[in-house]
MINUVEX-667977 format. One record per residue (C-alpha): residue in one letter; x, y, z. Coordinates in steps of 0.5 Angstrom, whole numbers, padded with zeros to 4 digits, always signed. Layout:
<sites>
AXYZ...
</sites>
This chain:
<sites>
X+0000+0000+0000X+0005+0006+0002X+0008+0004-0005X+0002+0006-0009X+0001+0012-0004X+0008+0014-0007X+0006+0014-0014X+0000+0017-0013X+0004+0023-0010X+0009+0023-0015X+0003+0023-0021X+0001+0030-0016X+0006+0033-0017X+0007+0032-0024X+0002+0037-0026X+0003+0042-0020X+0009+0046-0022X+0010+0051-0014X+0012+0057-0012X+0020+0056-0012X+0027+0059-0008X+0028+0064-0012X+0020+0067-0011X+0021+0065-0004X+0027+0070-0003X+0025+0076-0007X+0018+0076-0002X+0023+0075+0003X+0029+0081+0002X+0023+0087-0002X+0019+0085+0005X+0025+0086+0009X+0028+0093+0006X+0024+0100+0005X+0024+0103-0001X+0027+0099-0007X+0030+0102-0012X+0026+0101-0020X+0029+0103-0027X+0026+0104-0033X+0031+0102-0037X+0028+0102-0044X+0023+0104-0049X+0020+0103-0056X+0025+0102-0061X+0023+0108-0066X+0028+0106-0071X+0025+0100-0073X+0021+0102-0079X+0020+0096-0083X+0020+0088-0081X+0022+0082-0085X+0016+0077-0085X+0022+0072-0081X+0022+0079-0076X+0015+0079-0077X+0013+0072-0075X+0017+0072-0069X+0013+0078-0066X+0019+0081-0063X+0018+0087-0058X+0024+0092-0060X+0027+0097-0055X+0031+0103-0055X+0036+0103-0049X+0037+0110-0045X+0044+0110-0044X+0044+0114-0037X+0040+0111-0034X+0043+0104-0035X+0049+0107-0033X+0046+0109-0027X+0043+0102-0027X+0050+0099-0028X+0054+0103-0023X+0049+0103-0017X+0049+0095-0017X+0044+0095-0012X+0042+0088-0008X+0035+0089-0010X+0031+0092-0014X+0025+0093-0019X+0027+0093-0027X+0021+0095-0033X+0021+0090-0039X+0017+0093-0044X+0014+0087-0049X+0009+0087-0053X+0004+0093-0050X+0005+0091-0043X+0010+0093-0038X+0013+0087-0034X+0016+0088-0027X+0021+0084-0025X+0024+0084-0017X+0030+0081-0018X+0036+0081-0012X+0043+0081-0014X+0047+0074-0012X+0055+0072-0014X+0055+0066-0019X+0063+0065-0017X+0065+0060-0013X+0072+0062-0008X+0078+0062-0012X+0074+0063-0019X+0080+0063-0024X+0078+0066-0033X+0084+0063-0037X+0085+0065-0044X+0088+0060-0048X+0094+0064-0052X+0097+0068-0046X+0095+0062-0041X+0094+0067-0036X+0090+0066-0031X+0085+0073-0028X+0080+0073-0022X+0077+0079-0024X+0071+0080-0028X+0066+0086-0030X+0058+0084-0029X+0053+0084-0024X+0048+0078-0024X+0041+0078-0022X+0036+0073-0021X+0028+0073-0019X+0021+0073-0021X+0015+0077-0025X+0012+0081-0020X+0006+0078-0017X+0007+0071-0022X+0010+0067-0016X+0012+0062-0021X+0015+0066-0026X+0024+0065-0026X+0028+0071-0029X+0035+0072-0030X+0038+0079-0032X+0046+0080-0033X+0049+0087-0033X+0055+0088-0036X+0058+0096-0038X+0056+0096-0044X+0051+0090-0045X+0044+0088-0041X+0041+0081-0042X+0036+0075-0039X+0032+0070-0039X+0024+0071-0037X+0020+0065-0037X+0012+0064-0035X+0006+0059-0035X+0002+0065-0032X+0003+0070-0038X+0003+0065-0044X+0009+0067-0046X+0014+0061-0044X+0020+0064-0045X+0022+0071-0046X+0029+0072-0048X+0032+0079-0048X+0039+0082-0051X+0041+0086-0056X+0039+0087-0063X+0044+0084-0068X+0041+0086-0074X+0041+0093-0072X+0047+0096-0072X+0046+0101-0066X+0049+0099-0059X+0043+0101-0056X+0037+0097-0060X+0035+0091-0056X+0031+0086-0058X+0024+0081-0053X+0022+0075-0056X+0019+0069-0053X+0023+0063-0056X+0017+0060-0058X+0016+0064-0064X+0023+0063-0066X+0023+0057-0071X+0031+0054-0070X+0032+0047-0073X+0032+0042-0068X+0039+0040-0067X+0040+0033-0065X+0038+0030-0059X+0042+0030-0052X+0047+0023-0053X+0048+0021-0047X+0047+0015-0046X+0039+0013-0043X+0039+0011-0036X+0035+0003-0038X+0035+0002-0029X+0029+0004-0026X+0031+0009-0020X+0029+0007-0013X+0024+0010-0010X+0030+0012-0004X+0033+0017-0010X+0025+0020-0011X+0021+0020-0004X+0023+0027-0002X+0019+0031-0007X+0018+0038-0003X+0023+0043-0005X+0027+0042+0001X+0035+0045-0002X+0040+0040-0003X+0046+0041+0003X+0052+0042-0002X+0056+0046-0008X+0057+0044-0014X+0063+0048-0017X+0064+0048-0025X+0068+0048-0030X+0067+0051-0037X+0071+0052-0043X+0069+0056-0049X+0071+0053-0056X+0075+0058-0061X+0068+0058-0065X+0064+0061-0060X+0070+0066-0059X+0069+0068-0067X+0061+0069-0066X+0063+0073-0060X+0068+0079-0065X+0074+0075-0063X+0074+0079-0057X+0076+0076-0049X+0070+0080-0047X+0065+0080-0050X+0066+0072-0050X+0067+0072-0043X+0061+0077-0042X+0057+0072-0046X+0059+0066-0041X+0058+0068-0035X+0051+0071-0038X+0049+0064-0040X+0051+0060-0033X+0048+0065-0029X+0041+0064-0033X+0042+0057-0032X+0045+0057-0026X+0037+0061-0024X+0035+0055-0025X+0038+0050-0021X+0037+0055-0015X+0030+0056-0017X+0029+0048-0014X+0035+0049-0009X+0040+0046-0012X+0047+0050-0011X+0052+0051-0017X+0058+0056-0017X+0063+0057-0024X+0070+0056-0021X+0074+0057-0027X+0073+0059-0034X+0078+0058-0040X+0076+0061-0047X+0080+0059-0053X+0082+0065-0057X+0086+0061-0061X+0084+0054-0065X+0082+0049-0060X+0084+0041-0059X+0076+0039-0060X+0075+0038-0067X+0070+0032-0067X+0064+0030-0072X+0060+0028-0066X+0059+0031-0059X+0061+0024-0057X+0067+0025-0060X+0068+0032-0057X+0067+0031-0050X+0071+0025-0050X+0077+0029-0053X+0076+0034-0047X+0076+0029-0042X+0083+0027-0045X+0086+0034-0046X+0083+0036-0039X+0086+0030-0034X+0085+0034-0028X+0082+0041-0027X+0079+0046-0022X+0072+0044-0020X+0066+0038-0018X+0064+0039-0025X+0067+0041-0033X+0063+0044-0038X+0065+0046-0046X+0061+0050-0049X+0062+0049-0056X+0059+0051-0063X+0060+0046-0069X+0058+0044-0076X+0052+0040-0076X+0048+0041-0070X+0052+0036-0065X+0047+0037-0058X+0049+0035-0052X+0052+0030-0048X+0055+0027-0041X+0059+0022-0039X+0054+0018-0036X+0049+0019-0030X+0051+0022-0023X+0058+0022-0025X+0060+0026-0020X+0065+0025-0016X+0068+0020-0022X+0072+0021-0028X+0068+0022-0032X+0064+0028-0029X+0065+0031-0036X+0059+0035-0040X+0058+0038-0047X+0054+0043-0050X+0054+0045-0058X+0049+0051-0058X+0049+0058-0062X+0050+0066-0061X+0045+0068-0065X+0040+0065-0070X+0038+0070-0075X+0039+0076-0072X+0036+0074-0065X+0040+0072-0059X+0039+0065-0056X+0040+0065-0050X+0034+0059-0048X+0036+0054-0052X+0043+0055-0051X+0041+0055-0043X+0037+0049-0045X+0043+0045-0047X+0048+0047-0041X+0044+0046-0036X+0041+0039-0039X+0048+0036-0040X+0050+0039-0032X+0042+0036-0030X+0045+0029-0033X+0052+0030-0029X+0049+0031-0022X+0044+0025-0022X+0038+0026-0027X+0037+0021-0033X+0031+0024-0038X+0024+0025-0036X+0022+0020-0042X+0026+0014-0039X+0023+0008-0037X+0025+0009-0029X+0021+0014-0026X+0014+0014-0021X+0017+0008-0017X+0013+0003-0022X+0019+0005-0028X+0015+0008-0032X+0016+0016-0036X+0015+0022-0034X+0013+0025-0041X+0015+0020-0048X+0017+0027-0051X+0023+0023-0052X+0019+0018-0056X+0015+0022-0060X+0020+0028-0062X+0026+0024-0063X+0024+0016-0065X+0029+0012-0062X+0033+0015-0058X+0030+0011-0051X+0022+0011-0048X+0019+0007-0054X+0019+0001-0048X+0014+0005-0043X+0010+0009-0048X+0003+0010-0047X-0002+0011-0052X-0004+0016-0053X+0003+0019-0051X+0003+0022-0044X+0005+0030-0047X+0004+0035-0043X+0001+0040-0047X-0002+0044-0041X+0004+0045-0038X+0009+0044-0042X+0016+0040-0041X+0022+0041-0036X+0030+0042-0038X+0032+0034-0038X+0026+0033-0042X+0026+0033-0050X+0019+0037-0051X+0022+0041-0055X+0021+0037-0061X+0014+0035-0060X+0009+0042-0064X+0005+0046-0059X+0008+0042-0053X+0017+0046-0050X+0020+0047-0045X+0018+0052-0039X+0024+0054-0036X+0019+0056-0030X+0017+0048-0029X+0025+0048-0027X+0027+0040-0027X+0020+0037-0024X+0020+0034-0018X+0023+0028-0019X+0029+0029-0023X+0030+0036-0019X+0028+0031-0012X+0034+0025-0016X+0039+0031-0017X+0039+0033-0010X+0039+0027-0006X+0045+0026-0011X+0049+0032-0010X+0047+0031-0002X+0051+0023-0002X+0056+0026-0006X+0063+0025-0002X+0068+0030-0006X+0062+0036-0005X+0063+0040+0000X+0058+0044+0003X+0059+0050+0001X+0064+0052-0007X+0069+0056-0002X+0075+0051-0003X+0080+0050+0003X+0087+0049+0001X+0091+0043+0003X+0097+0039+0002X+0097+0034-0002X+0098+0027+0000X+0102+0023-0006X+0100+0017-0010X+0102+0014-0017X+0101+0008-0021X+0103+0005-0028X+0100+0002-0034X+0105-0004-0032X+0109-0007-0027X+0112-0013-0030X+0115-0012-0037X+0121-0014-0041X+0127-0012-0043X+0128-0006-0045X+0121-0003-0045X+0118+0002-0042X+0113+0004-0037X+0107+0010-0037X+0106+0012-0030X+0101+0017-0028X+0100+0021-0022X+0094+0020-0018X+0096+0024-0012X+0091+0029-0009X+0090+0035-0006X+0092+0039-0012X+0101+0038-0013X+0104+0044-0016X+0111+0040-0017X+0113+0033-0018X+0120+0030-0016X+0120+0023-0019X+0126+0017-0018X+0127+0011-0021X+0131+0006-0020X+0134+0002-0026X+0131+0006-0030X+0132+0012-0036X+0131+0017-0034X+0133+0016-0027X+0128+0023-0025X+0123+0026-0027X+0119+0032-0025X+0114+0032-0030X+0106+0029-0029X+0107+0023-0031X+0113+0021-0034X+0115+0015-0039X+0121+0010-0036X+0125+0005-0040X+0128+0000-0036X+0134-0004-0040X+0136-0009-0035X+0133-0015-0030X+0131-0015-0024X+0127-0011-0019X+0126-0004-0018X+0123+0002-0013X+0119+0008-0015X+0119+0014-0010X+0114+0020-0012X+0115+0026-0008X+0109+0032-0009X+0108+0039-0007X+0105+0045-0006X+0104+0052-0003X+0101+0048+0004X+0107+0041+0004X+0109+0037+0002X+0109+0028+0001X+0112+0022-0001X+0111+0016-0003X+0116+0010-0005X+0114+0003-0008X+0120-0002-0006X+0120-0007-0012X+0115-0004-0015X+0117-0006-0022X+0119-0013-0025X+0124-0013-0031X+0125-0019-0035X+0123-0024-0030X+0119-0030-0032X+0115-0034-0026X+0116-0042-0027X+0111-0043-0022X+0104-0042-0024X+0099-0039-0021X+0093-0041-0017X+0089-0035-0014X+0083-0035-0010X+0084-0028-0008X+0083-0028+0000X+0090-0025+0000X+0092-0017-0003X+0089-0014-0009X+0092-0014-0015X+0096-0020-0013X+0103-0020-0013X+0107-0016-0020X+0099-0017-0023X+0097-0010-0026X+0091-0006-0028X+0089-0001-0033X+0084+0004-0032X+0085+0009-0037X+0079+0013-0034X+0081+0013-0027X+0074+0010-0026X+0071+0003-0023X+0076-0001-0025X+0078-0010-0023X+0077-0010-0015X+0077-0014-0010X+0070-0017-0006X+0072-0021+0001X+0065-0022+0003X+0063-0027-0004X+0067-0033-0007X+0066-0040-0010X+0068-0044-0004X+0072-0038+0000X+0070-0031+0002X+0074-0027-0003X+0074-0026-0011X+0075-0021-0016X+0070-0017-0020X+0069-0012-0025X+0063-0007-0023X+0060-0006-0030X+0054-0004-0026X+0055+0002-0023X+0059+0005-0030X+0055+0009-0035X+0061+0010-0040X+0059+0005-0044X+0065+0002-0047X+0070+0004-0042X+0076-0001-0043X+0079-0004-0036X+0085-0009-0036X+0088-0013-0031X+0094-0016-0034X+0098-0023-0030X+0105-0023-0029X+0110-0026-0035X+0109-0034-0034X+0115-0038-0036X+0112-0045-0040X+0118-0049-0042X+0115-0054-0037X+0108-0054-0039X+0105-0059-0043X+0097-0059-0046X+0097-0052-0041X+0091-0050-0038X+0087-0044-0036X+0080-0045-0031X+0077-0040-0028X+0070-0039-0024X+0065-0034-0027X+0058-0031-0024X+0055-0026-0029X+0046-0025-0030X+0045-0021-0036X+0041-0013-0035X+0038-0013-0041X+0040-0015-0048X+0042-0008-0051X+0048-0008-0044X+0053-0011-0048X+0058-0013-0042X+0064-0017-0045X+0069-0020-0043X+0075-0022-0046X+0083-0027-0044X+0088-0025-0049X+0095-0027-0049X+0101-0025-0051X+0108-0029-0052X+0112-0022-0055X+0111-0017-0049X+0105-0014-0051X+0106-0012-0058X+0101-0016-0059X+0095-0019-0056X+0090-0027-0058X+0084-0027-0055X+0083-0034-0053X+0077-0033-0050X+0071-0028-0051X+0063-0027-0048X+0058-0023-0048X+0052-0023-0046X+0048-0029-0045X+0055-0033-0048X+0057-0030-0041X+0051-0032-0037X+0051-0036-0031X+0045-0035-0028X+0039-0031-0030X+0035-0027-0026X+0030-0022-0027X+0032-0014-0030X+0029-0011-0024X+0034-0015-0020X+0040-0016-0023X+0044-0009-0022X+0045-0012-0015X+0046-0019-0016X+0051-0023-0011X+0053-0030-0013X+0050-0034-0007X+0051-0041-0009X+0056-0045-0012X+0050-0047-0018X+0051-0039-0019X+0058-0040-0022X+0061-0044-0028X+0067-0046-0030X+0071-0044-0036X+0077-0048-0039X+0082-0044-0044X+0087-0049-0048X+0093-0045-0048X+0097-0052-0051X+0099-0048-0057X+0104-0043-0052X+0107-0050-0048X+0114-0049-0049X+0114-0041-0049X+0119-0037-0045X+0115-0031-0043X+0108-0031-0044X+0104-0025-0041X+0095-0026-0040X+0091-0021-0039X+0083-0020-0038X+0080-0014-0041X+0073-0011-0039X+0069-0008-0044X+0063-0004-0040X+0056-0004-0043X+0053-0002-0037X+0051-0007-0035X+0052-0012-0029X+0058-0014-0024X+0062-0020-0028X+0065-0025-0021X+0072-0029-0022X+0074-0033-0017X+0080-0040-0017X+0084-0037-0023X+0089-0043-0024X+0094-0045-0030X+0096-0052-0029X+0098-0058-0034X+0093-0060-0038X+0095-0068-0036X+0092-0067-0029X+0085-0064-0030X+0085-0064-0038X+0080-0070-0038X+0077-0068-0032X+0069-0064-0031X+0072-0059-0028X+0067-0058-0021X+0069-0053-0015X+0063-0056-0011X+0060-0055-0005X+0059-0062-0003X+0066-0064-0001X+0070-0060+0003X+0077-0059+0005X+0080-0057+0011X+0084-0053+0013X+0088-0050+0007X+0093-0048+0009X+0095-0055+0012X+0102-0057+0016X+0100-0064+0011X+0094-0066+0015X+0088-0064+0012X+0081-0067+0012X+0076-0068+0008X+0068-0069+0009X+0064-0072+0004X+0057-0070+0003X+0053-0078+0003X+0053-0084+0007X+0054-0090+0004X+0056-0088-0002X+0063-0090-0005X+0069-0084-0007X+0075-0085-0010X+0081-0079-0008X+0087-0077-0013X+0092-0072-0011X+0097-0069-0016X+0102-0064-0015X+0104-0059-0020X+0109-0062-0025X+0102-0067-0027X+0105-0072-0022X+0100-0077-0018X+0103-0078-0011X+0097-0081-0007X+0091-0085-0009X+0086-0088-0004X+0079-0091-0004X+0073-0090+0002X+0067-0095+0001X+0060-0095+0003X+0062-0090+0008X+0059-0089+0015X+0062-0083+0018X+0062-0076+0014X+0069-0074+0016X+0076-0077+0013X+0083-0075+0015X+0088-0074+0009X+0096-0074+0011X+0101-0072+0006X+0107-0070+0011X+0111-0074+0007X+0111-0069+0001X+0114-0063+0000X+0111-0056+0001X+0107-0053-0004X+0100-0053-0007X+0096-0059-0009X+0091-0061-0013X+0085-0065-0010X+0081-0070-0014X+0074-0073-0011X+0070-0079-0015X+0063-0081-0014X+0058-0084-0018X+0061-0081-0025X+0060-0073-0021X+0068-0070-0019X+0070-0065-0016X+0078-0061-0015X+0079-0058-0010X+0086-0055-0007X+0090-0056-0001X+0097-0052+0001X+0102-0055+0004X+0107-0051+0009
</sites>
């Protein structure tokens, strides 16, 4: 029952959009102080004499702006006041408070010069229609420039957009115009990729309009394009951005939710970002800027083709892939649009901070839409699951910023409606449980504490190794030392190290900035030219990654980790966590150490895997390479993906947070690497491709010879155990029936059988094994009965 209450909560509130923060502090700040200052700032343009039909059609309202009292108006900058808007025969007051859209330490790069400036003109505004308490506003007053956003359902209007007249050449004519008279194409729709997992109902319970506790900061750059559109000039262009975060960041106030502009780049010459895709686009922002100042990066970018938007997945701050693009216009015939390139700004930062789109199949806690704008305005890029019909439009209302209704006639988006109460309730939980956010954009220095890693630890003479710094705390320097390597030290970020001589050797990172200073060193971190002749046998109870084992993880996101609560016959394994990785793609490594198999004969790799499959579109693969040149190049000798991948299946709505409980949840997987016997140095490596899907488990990693187990049906069953492991040569074994006959083989690594016995129609479960004759080390432990055999193993120390 409390179920269906909130669904019918959440379908209330679809339809009543209520008075917002913005409203609520205007009323609190115009009641507390006396005698607000008004300006009456324009008037009717009378220089516009004629209209074209495109003017016409728009039904622009023209302004004239009295230069006095703008200056006025600019140089007073007062904290709160009235503005008169004419537009279309009637005055529009706006009450409006100034707020600063900066967070601490805000910092404008520009891109030639790469000097970086904390100073800024410009005055920024936000409030409300006076005696619409539903209505939004933002204004932007520069020395030379005033500009905004008005948005009401209440007027009829939408969203009213005003700014200065590019098609009539003087600096004083400005133009009002409700973007929904403006007929732009549709540029593509935002490329991010849909949410198809249903949001629980603890990401949607809070629907009143309580504020998120935390702060956001941003980082933006703005491509060379928008800077040519802007005059080729650094002010105009930064005027344009900090106009365009201020409107959208409105927004976000407006549903208690706190962003703040931390940095600022503009690219006055060409940029790196050269795409023919906003997937393309965003992904090379996210190479070029590794790191940055800021929770959040933005590029504003204005491309061939009409690109649209994207981000890196779903509430991915706090992660590597917080990255977000927006490809928008300056001006489309002769008219500012500033609403649409809002629209797409605060959209692709909606999806970062924890909103998926209204029309996708996860929301009312039943996983339905919200809207199918999606749907109907742009067929096949997600919703068509759980469209009604007819299609639930919200013609009456209008549709809200992670909506697509502005593709569907009659129907766009209000800026008033903000982000609704679900996306806007599923963004603030998210920014509330984010642990990098702090509760306010004011950032407190600190020293850095150091920290590394390396594409690989174990190589072959004379090969290299990238390493990457991962310290935190922001480092300004880098002293590097490498033992046996060349060169010897580095002070860049991340330097390129090749060794030429066998052994082991140490790596030390020494980091600092203006608060200290820390330093790590790694003894024998790195393994030349060594080949191991003992075979590995990992059942990952010990550390993580397993000795001279390596991961790559280009993206610094989820990658190869250890679980020690699940196992297939222990408490521990290894597992790639697709489930929690939007960035569908996303390549992760775990590479093992270089393996000597001149003794190997008919070898063999098994390993345990537990997977369920999402859905069929969560394309997980998962693959086993081997390589027998160093890693020049690499043989997939084993590659699965969906239900090939499958161990157990379960159903959608339970498979994101699926455990291995059983041991009928695991399978075994046998790969023949007979065609490697007798090599000297042979490296493998499992290789994750993410489809955001589910967690792929991996237990009881073993390469033996195939002479020992080739012919056997490998099972790692429950039903005979073996304790304790470690032994000192005594282990037990206890059989799971009575009565029933079982045959025992034990074989040590070499293939060799060094012990053989036979129970008949046992009476007690329990049977006691000793091998303190044998020499310590692992054994394989091989238990017949009724043509069912299991393999367990047993150390010896």
């Amino acid at each position: 029952m409390k179920k269906i209450l909130i669904i019918c909560s959440f379908l209330s509130v679809f339809n009543a959009f209520s008075q917002g923060k913005i409203a609520e502090k205007v009323l609190k700040n115009h009641q507390a102080q006396k005698g607000i200052s008004a300006y009456q700032i324009f008037d009717y343009s009378k220089n516009v004499t004629s209209k074209s039909s495109a003017e016409a059609q728009i039904g622009a309202t023209y302004l004239t702006l009295s230069d006095a009292s703008f200056q006025e108006l600019y140089t007073q900058s007062k904290p709160n006041i009235e503005l008169t808007v004419p537009y279309n025969g009637k005055n529009l007051i706006l009450q409006l408070y100034k707020e600063t859209i900066f967070a601490d330490g805000f910092t404008q790069i520009i891109a030639t010069s790469k000097t970086a400036s904390t100073k800024t003109s410009g005055v920024f505004y936000k409030g409300i229609i006076k005696g619409d308490l539903t209505s939004v506003v933002s204004i932007n007053i520069f020395d030379d420039q005033i500009n905004g956003l008005i948005s009401s359902k209440e007027h009829g209007f939408g969203n009213l957009v005003l700014g200065k007249s590019t098609g009539l050449q003087n600096k004083s004519n400005y133009v009002v115009y409700s973007d929904a008279n403006l007929n732009q194409p549709i540029a593509a729709p935002c490329q991010t990729p849909g949410n198809s997992k249903p949001l629980p109902l603890s990401a949607l319970q809070k629907i009143d309009r309580s504020a998120a506790t935390k702060c956001v900061s941003v980082y933006v750059e703005v491509d060379y394009d928008i800077y040519k559109q802007n005059g080729n000039n650094v002010t105009q262009t930064t005027n344009w951005a900090l106009s365009v975060f201020n409107n959208s960041q409105t927004l976000y106030e407006n549903d208690g939710i706190s962003i703040r502009l931390q940095a600022i780049k503009i690219w006055d010459t060409s940029d790196p970002y050269q795409g023919t895709s906003s997937v393309q686009n965003v992904q090379s922002f996210r190479s070029y800027n590794t790191s940055f100042v800021g929770d959040v990066a933005l590029l504003i970018a204005n491309d061939p083709g009409g690109l649209g938007g994207v981000a890196l997945g779903i509430g991915t701050m706090c992660t590597p892939n917080s990255y977000a693009y927006a490809d928008v216009d300056v001006n489309y015939n002769q008219f500012p649009t500033y609403s649409w390139t809002v629209g797409v700004v605060a959209h692709e930062l909606g999806h970062v901070l924890g909103s998926p789109h209204t029309h996708a199949c996860v929301w009312n806690g039943n996983n339905t839409a919200i809207d199918n704008c999606g749907p109907v305005g742009f067929p096949g890029y997600g919703g068509d699951e759980c469209l009604t019909n007819p299609p639930t439009l919200p013609y009456q209302e209008k549709g809200t910023i992670m909506s697509y209704c502005h593709g569907v006639s009659s129907v766009g988006i209000s800026f008033a409606n903000g982000f609704g109460a679900q996306p806007r309730t599923a963004i603030q939980n998210a920014v509330n449980r984010s642990n990098c956010l702090s509760s306010s954009c004011v950032t407190t220095p600190v020293s850095p504490t150091a920290a590394f890693s390396a594409d690989a630890t174990a190589i072959c003479l004379g090969k290299s190794v990238k390493f990457k710094d991962t310290s935190t705390g922001s480092p300004t320097s880098w002293a590097w030392t490498f033992q046996g390597g060349t060169p010897a030290t580095a002070t860049t970020q991340n330097p390129v190290v090749t060794y030429s001589n066998s052994g082991t050797y140490t790596v030390t990172l020494k980091v600092t900035n203006a608060q200290g200073t820390n330093t790590k060193q790694s003894i024998g971190y790195i393994n030349v030219g060594q080949t191991s002749s003992v075979m590995p046998n990992e059942n990952f109870g010990g550390v993580f990654p397993p000795q001279n084992w390596s991961i790559s993880n280009p993206d610094n996101g989820l990658t190869w980790e250890k679980r020690s609560d699940v196992g297939n016959g222990d408490k521990a394994c290894m597992i790639m966590n697709n489930a929690d990785n939007p960035t569908i793609g996303e390549q992760d490594i775990i590479r093992l150490p270089y393996y000597n198999f001149t003794s190997l004969k008919s070898g063999k790799l098994f390993f345990d895997i537990a997977y369920t499959q999402f859905d069929a579109s969560s394309a997980d693969v998962l693959k086993v390479q081997v390589s027998e040149n160093c890693g020049t190049n690499w043989t997939d000798v084993y590659s699965k993906t969906h239900t090939q991948l499958e161990t157990v299946v379960v159903p959608t709505a339970d498979s994101n947070a699926w455990i291995p409980t059983k041991a009928s949840d695991w399978r075994k997987e046998t790969i023949d690497l007979s065609d490697y016997d007798g090599k000297e140095s042979v490296s493998i490596r499992f290789l994750n491709t993410s489809g955001y899907g589910t967690r792929i488990w991996i237990d009881n990693l073993l390469i033996e010879n195939g002479s020992i187990l080739g012919t056997h049906s490998l099972n790692y069953s429950s039903e005979v155990s073996l304790y304790p492991s470690p032994s000192t040569g005594i282990f037990n074994l206890n059989f799971p029936e009575l009565g029933k006959d079982y045959q025992v083989k034990i074989y040590n690594l070499a293939g060799q059988q060094i012990f053989a016995t036979s129970f008949t129609e046992i009476s007690v479960s329990e049977h006691k094994i000793n091998l303190q004759a044998q020499p310590k080390g692992l054994y394989l432990v091989t238990v017949q009965s009724n043509q069912k055999e299991s393999v367990l193993k047993v150390l010896i120390q």
